[in-house]
Each structure stands twice: as structure tokens, then as C-alpha cells.
C-alpha positions in Angstrom: 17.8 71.8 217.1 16.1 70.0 214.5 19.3 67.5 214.1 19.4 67.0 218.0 18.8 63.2 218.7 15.8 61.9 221.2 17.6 62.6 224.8 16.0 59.2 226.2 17.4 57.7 223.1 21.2 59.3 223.7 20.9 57.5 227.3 19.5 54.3 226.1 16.5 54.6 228.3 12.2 54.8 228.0 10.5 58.0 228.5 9.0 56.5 232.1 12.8 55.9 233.3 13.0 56.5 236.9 15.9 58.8 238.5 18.2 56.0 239.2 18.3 54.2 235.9 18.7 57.6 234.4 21.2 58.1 236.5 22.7 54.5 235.6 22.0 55.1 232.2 24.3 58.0 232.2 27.2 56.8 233.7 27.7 53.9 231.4 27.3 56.2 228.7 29.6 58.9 230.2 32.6 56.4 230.7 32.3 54.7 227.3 32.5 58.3 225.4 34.6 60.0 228.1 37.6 61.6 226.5 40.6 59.9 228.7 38.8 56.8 227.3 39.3 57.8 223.8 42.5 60.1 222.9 42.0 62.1 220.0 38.5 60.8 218.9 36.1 63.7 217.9 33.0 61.8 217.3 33.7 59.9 221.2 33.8 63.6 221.9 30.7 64.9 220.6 28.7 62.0 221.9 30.0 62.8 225.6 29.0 66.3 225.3 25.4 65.1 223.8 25.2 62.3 226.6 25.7 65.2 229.1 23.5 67.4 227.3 21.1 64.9 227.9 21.2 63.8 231.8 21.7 67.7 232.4 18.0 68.4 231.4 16.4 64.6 232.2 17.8 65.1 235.8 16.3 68.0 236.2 12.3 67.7 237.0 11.7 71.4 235.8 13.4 70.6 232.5 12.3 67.2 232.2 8.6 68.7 232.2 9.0 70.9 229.2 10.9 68.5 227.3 8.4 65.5 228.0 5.8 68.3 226.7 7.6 70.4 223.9 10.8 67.9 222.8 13.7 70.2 222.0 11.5 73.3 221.4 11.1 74.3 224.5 14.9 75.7 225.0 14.9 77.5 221.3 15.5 80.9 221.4 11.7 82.1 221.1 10.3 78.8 221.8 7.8 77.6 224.6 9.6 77.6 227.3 12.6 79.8 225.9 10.9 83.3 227.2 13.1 84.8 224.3 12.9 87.9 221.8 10.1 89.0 219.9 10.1 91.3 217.2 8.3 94.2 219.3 11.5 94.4 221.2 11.1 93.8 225.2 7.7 93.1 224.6 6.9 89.7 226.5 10.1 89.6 227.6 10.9 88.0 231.1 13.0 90.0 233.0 14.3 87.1 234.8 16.2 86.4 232.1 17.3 90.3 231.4 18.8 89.4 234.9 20.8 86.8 234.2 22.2 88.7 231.9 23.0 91.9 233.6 24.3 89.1 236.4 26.6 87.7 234.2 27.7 91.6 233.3 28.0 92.9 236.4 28.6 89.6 238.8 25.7 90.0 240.5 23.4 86.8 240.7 22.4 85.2 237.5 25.2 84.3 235.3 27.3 85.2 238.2 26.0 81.9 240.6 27.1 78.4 239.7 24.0 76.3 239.1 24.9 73.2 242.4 22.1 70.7 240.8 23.6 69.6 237.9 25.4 66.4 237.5 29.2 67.0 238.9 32.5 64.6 237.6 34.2 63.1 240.6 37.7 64.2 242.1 40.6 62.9 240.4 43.2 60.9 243.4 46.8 60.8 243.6 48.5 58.0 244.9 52.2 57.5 244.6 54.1 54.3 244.5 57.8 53.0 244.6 59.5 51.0 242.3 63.5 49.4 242.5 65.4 49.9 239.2 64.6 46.8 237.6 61.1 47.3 238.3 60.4 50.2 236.3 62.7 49.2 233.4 61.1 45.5 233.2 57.3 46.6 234.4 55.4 44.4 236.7 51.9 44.5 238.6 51.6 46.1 242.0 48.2 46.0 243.9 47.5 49.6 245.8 44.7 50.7 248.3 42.7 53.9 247.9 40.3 55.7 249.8 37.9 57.3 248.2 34.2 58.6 248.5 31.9 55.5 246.9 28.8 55.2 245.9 26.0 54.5 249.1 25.7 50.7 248.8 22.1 51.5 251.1 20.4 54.1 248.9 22.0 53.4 246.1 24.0 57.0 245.8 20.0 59.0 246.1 20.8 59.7 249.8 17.1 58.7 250.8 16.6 56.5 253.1 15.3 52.9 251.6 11.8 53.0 250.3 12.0 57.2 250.7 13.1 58.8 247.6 14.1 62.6 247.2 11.8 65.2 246.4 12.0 68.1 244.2 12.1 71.0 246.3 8.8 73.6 246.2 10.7 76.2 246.6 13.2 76.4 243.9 10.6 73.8 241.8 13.6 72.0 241.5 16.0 74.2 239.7 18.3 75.2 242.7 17.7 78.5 241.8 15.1 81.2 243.5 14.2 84.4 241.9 14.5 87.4 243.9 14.3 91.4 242.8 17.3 93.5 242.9 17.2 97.4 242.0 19.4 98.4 239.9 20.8 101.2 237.7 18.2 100.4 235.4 15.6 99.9 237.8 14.1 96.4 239.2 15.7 93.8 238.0 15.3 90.3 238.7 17.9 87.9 239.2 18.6 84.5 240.9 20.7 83.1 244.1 21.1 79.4 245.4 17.9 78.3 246.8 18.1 78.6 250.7 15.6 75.6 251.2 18.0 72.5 249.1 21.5 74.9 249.0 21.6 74.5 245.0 20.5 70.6 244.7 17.0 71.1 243.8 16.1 68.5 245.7 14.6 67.9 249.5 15.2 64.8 251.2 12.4 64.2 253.7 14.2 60.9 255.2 18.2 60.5 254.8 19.6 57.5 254.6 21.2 56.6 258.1 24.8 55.3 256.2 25.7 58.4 254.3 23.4 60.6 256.3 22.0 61.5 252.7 24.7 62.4 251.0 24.8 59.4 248.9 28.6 58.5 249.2 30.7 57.1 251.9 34.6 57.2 252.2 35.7 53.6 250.7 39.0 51.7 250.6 39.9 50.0 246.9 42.1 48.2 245.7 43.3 48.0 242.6 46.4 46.4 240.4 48.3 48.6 238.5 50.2 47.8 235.4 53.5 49.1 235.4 54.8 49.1 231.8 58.5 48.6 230.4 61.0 51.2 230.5 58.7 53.8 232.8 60.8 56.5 234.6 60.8 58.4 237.6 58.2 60.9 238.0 55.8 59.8 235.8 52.2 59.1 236.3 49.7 56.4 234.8 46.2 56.9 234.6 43.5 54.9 235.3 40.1 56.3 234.0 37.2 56.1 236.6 38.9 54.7 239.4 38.7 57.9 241.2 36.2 59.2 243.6 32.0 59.0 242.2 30.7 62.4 241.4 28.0 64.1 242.7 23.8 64.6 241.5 24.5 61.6 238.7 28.0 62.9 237.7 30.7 60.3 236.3 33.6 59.1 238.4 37.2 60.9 238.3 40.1 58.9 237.5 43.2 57.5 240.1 46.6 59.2 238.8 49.3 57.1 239.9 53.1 59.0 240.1 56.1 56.7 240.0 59.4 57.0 241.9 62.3 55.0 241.2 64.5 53.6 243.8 68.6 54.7 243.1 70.6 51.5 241.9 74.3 50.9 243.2 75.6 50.3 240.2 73.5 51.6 237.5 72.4 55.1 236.6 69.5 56.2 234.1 69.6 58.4 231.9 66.4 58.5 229.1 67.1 55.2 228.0 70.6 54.4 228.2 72.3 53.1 231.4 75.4 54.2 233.2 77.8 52.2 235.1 81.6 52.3 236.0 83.4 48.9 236.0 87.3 48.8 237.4 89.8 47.0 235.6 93.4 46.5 237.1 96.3 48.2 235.7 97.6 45.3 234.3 94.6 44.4 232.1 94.8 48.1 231.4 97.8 47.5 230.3 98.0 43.9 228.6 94.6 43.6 227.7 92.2 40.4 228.4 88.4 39.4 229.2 86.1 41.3 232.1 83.0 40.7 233.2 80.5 43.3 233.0 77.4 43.5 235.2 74.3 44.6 232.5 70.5 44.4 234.1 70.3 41.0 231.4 72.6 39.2 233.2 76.8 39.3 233.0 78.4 39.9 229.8 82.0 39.1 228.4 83.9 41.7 227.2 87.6 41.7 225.6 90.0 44.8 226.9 92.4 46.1 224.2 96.2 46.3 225.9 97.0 49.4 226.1 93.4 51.0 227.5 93.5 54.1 228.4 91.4 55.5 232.3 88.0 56.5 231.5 88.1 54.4 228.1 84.0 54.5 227.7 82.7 51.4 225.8 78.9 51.2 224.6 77.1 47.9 224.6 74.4 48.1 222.3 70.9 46.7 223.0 71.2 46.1 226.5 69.4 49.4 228.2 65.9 50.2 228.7 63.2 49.2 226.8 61.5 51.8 225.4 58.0 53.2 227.2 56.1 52.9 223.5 57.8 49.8 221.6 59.5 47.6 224.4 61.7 45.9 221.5 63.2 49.1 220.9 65.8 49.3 224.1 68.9 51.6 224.7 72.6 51.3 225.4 74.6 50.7 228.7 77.6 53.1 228.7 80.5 51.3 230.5 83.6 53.6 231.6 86.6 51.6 232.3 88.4 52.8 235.6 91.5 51.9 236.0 92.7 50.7 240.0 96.4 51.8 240.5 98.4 50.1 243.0 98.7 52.1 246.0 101.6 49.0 247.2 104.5 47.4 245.4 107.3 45.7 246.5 110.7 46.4 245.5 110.9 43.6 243.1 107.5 45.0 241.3 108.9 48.3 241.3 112.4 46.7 239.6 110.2 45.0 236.9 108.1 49.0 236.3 111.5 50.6 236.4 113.0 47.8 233.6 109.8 48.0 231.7 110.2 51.4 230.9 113.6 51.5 231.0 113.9 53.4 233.9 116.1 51.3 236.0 118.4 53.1 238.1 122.3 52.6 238.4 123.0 50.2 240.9 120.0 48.6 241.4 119.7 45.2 241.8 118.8 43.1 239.2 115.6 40.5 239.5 116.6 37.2 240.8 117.6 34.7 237.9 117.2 31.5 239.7 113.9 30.7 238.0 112.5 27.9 237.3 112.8 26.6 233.4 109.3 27.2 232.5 109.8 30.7 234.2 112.4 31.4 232.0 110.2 31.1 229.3 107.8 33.2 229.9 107.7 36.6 228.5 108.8 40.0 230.2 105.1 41.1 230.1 103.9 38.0 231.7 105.7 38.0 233.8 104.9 41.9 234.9 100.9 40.9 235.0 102.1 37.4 237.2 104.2 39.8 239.5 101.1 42.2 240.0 98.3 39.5 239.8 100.0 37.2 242.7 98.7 37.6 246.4 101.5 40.3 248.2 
């Protein structure tokens, strides 16, 4: 305890500081060293344990007291207001305490009851949101609405009405807690429940405030843009710390989790971060070869067909899929498969020209018209296949 740092010093506040800048004081400190806020960071770690070490006894009158009068003594093992061991045994011992314990053993008050007057983190929210394709591989900026539970513009989040404030309650003396005797196996024993007078706040308001009817939040709508980074996919979820719903008795806010789904595309399909299309070629460029046009989400792209390709020939295109979610420069591929459209309708004269190209002409069967033009004449058997299948029937 002797290394513990002043707790009004951990909140950046005097020893006089009323409940509200304590409370203030807290949650500025509590979302500057809140873990979300810093990944990985053990010293932002330690200092929102302290900072919540801190507000946990300041906030509490009872505590407050014995701090303002004894510093971090008085919660030693043995110290003032510790009620510990002493060497005689259970000599001075407060059997209170020996009840929390056999509470916490058997479930039976103590231990066993959650303490309602200590500061509380707000809920976390869920929202959902959709994207199209190119959305969620480019990134953009989308504004949502949330309701949530807010702080009590009127009273501030103390629940008192204006120019009231909250009192500790006499009952409890502000701990939540009442004592009551239980016998036991081991005879009277005592041991704790919520208090029946403030339900487990430690705290009696007199006069509520007439917004929040004293519970120092009201349901708000917020709005907020969300960033939508490059090359996010379906199903995940961004985070934005301490845009969720304000805790209760001085406790931080939670944060908005936002889940992402991605509209299907008509042409393109996702997979990590490559993309997958088909693109049909006609059997003649299958065939012959030439230059397609290929639909990539930069834009159209030429591409040169080798004769002779094959149905499902897959081509990669390198560079031209999604970014990735950690280094935008760093993007993936588009697959392209090459599908092939057979004619389902000939005429007899395209047939003739199939047959002679594979030498498959029947007996018999009529030979191709030779009344050509002169420049016809010229042109090769080939060309003149892809001008035969090209033409308008």
C-alpha cells in the first residue's frame, strides 16, 4: 500500500471535490486508459484498474470518510478501519466480516450479494448496417442513428432534482449493504443483504428529477458516422469505444459494435481477397483467338485470348482485387473463367464450313458457293469461318 498513489491525485481532482466532478473526473480518466482504447498496453492497463480503484472508494461516502481520515491505511489487513487479524486469534475480530466470508463459502449473503453502488460500465449496442460490393471493398462513411440511454441533460446524470442532491442513505450509511444475524452451523453469524431502504445504491433521493424520474438517464437517439475501411467483409464488426449507452453510479460508457453485411454482386463473387467472375467468349474467339473486354471493379480491362482456348480456361489478373483490411496497397486477384457460348443455330452453309474445317465433309454435299467477291477470295479459310459465325443470321 505504501506505493499506492494519492486517489484524488489518480482522478486529477482536490480533496473538497464534489460528487459530480468526481464523477467527471472519472470518466475522462476511464476512457483515456480504457483497454479498447489501448490494445495491448499494460501500463494503460494498470492505470484503468487504479483510476477505478480510486472512484470505487471516493464515490463511496463510507469509504471516502476513512480514507480522508486514515489515507490507504484504513483498508490494510489490520489497519483502522480493516477490522482484520490479530495475533490472539479471533480476538477483536468483527464477525461481520467472518460472515462475508462464510457467505462467500456457502452463498449465503456476504460474498454471495453483488455490492449495486459501485460505479457500473454501460451496455455495449449492436447496430447493423448494409453495404453494396464496392462499398465494402473501397470503404466510405455512413452516418447511423442509435438509441441509447444518455446522460440526464437536467440533473446532470445525479437523478436529483435541480438544486436537490442525493443523500447517503441512514440506513445502509451509504454502503448498500445492511448487516443482519443469521444462525448458523457455527452459531450467530453475521452477514449482509442489499439494503431495503436505497435497493443497493447507497443513496436516498429525497426529490427526483422530473425528466428521468431520478434515474439519471433518458433513452437518446445519436447519430454518428462510421468509417468503413477498405477491403472489410461480410460479417464483421467495427468498434467504436464509448459510443454505447452511459453506465450507471459514475460508471464509463460501453462502446457501439457495428456488424457489416455485404450486398451479393451480379457479377462478382468474394472470396478473402480475390474476386470471382465468369466472362463468355464466343466459340470463334475460342477458337481463333483475339481481344475481350473484361469487367474488373477498377474499371474495364483488355485482355488477349490465345486461339485455341479451351471452356473454363481460368485467367488471374493480378492486382486488381480487394484491398487488403490492414495495408490497402496490398490488394488481391480477380479470377476470370472463360466460358465458352456454343451456337445452339447454324445454317447449312456454317455447318459446310465446320464439316470442311475438320474435314468432316460428307459425300455429296454441296460445296460453298465460289462466286465470291475478289477480296473474298483472299481471305483465309479461318476468316472466313469467324466472318460466317460473327455475321447477323
Amino acid at each position: 500500500m505504501a506505493n499506492k498513489r494519492d486517489y484524488y491525485e489518480v482522478l486529477g481532482v482536490q480533496k473538497g471535490a464534489s460528487e459530480a466532478e468526481l464523477k467527471k473526473a472519472y470518466r475522462k480518466m476511464a476512457v483515456k486508459y480504457h483497454p479498447d482504447q489501448n490494445p495491448g498496453d499494460k501500463e494503460a492497463e494498470e492505470k484503468f484498474k487504479e483510476v477505478n480503484e480510486a472512484y470505487e472508494v471516493l464515490s463511496n461516502p463510507e469509504k471516502r470518510a476513512q480514507y480522508d481520515q486514515f489515507g490507504h491505511a484504513a483498508f490494510e489487513q489490520g489497519g483502522m478501519g480493516g477490522g482484520g487479524f490479530y495475533s490472539g486469534g479471533f480476538e477483536g475480530f468483527d464477525m461481520g466480516d467472518l460472515g462475508d466470508i462464510f457467505g462467500s463459502m456457502f452463498g449465503f449473503g456476504g460474498g454471495g450479494s453483488a455490492r449495486r453502488n459501485g460505479p457500473r460500465r454501460g451496455r455495449d449496442i449492436n447496430v447493423s448496417i448494409q453495404l453494396t460490393f464496392e462499398e465494402a471493398i473501397f470503404g466510405c462513411t455512413k452516418e447511423i442513428s442509435v438509441p441509447i440511454l444518455d446522460e440526464c441533460e437536467t440533473c446532470h446524470g445525479t437523478g436529483a432534482k435541480p438544486g436537490t442532491h442525493a443523500e447517503s442513505c441512514s440506513k445502509c450509511n451509504g454502503t448498500g449493504q445492511e448487516r443482519f444475524v443469521q444462525q448458523s452451523m457455527f452459531g450467530a453469524v453475521t452477514s449482509v443483504r442489499t439494503c431495503s431502504a436505497c435497493h443497493g445504491t447507497g443513496k436516498i433521493i429525497k426529490e427526483p428529477c422530473t425528466t428521468c424520474r431520478g434515474t439519471g438517464r433518458v433513452k437518446k437517439t445519436k447519430k454518428y458516422e462510421v468509417k468503413i475501411p477498405q477491403g472489410i467483409d461480410n460479417g464483421q464488426t467495427i468498434r467504436l469505444g464509448g459510443k454505447g449507452e452511459l453506465g450507471e453510479n459514475g460508471g464509463g460508457y460501453g462502446d457501439l459494435l457495428v456488424s457489416v453485411y455485404v450486398q451479393p454482386n451480379r457479377v462478382f463473387v468474394r472470396k478473402g481477397n480475390d474476386i470471382y467472375c465468369d466472362v463468355p467468349i464466343t466459340f470463334v474467339q475460342a477458337a481463333l483467338g483475339g481481344e475481350i473486354t473484361i469487367k474488373t471493379i477498377d474499371g474495364e480491362q483488355k485482355y488477349t485470348i490465345k486461339p485455341g482456348t479451351q471452356p473454363d480456361t481460368v485467367v488471374t489478373l493480378r492486382g486488381v482485387g480487394v484491398p487488403n483490411l490492414r495495408n490497402p496497397k496490398i490488394r488481391g486477384n480477380q479470377i476470370v473463367t472463360l466460358k465458352v457460348k456454343i451456337p445452339t443455330s447454324m445454317t447449312e452453309r456454317q455447318k459446310d464450313l465446320l464439316r470442311q474445317f475438320y474435314g468432316d465433309a460428307p459425300a455429296g454435299a454441296a460445296k460453298p458457293e465460289t462466286s465470291a467477291a475478289p477480296e473474298e477470295e483472299k481471305k483465309t479459310f479461318g476468316e472466313k469461318v469467324r466472318d460466317f459465325f460473327e455475321k447477323d443470321k
